[in-house]
ROMARTI-616012 format. One line per field, with one value per residue: residue number from 0; residue in three letters; z, x, y of N, C-alpha, C in turn. Coordinates in Angstrom, 2 decimals, padded with zeros to 5 digits, always signed. Each point is the difference from the previous one (the first is absolute). Layout:
n	[NUM;...] $
res	[ALA;...] $
nc3	[Z;...] $
nc1	[X;...] $
nc2	[Y;...] $
cac3	[Z;...] $
cac1	[X;...] $
cac2	[Y;...] $
cc3	[Z;...] $
cc1	[X;...] $
cc2	[Y;...] $
This chain:
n	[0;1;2;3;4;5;6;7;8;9;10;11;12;13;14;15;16;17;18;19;20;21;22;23;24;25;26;27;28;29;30;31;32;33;34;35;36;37;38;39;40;41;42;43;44;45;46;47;48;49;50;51;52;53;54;55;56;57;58] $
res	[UNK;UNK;UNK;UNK;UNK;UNK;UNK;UNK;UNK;UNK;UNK;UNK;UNK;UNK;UNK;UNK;UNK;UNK;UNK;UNK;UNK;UNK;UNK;UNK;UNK;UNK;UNK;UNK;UNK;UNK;UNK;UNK;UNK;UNK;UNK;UNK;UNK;UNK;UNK;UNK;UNK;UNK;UNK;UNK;UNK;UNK;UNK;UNK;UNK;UNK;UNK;UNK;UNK;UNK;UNK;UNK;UNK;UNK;UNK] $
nc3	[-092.77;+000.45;-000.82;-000.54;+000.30;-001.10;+000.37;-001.63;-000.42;-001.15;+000.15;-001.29;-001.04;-000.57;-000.29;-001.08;+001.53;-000.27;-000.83;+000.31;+000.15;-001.10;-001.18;+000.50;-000.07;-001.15;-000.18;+000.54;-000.83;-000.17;-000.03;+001.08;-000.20;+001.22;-000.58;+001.46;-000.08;+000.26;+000.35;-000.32;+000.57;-001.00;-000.53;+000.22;+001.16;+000.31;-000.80;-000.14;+001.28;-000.14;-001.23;+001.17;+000.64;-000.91;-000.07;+001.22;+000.92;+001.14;+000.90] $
nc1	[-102.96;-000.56;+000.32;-000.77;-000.07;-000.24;-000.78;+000.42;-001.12;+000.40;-001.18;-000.25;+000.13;+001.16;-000.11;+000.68;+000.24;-000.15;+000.86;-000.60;-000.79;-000.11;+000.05;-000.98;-000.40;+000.21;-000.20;-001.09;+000.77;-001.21;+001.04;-000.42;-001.08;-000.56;+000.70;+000.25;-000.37;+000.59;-000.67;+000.62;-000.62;+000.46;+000.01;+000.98;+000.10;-001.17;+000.52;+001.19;-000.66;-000.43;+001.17;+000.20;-001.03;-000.05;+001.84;+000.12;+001.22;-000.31;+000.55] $
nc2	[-048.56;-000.78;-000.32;-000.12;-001.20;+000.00;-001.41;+000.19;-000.31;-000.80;+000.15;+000.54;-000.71;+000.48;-001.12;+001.00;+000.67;+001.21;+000.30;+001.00;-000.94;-000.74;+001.12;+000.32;-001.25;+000.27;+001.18;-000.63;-001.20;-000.05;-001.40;-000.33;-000.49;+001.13;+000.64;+000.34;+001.37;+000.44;+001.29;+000.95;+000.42;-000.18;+001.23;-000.12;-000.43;+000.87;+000.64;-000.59;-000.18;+001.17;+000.03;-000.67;+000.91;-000.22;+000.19;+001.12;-000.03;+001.35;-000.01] $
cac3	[-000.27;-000.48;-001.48;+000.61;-001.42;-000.57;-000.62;-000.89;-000.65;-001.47;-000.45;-001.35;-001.27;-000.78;-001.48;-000.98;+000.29;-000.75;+000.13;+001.22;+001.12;-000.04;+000.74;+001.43;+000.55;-000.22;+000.70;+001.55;-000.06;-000.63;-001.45;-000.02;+000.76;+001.41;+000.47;+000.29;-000.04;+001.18;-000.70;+000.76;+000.78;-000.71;-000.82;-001.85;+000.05;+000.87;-001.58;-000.52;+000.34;-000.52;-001.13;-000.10;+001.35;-000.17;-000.09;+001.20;+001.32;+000.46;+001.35] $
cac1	[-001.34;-000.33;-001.25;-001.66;-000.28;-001.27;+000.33;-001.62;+000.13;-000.78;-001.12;-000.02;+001.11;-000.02;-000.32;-001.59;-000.10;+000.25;+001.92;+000.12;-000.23;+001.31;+001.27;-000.31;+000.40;+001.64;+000.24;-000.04;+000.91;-000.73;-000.44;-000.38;-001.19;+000.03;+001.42;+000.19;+000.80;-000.41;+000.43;-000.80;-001.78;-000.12;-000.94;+000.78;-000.41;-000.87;-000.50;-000.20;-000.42;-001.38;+000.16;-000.10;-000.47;-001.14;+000.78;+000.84;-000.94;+001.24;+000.31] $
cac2	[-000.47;-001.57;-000.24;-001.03;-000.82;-000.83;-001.50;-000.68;-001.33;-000.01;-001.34;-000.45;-000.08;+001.65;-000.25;+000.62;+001.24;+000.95;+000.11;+001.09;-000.44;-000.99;+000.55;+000.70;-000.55;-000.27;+001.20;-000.29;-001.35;-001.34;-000.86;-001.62;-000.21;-000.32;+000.18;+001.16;+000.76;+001.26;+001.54;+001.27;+000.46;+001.52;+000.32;-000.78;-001.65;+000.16;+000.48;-001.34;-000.75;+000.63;-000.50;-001.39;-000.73;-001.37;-000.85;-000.22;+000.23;+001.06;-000.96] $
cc3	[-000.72;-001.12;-000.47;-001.70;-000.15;-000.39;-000.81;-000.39;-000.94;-000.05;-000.82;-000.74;-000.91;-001.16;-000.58;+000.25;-000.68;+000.35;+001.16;+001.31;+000.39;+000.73;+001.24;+001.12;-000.02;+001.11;+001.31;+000.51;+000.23;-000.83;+000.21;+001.21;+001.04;+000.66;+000.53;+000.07;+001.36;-001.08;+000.75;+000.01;-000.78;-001.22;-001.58;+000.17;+000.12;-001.62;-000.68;+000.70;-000.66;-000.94;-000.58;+001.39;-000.64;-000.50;+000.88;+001.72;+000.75;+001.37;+000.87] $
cc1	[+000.06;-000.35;-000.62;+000.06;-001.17;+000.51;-000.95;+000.76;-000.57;-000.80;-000.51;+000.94;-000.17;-000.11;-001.37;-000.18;+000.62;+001.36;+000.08;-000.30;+001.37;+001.40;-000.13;+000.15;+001.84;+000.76;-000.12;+000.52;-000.94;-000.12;-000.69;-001.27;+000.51;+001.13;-000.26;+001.27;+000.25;+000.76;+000.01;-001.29;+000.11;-001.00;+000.22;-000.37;-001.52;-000.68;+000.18;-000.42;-001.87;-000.09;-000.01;-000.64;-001.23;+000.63;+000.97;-001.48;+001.07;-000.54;+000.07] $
cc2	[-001.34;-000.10;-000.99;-000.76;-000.54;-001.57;-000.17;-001.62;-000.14;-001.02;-000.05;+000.17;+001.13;-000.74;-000.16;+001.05;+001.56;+000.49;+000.77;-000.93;-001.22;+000.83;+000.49;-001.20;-000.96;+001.21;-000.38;-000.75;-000.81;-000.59;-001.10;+000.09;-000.95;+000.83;+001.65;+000.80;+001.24;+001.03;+000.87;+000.84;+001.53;+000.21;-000.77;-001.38;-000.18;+000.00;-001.36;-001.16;+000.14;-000.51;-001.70;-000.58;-001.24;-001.15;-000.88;-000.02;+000.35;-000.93;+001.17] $
């Protein structure tokens, strides 16, 4: 079976933002605005993307 990724990208800056969200996106390997990432389409990534979706954009 194939396994299916998600590509987000970070379009706002985590600064100022609350320690849980910062690290949530450190966790996803986003440090720098504009820069995408691909993951895996699972429930653990699916949860921290919820957690910082008004910071990033999933492709």
């Amino acid at each position: 079976m194939k396994e299916k990724y998600i590509t987000i990208k970070l379009k706002k800056s985590p600064i100022g933002r609350k320690p849980n969200q910062v690290k949530t996106l450190k966790a996803l390997g986003l440090t720098k605005i504009n820069q995408e990432v691909k993951r895996p389409d699972n429930e653990a990534v699916r949860g921290m993307i919820a957690t910082v979706s008004h910071l990033i954009e999933v492709l």
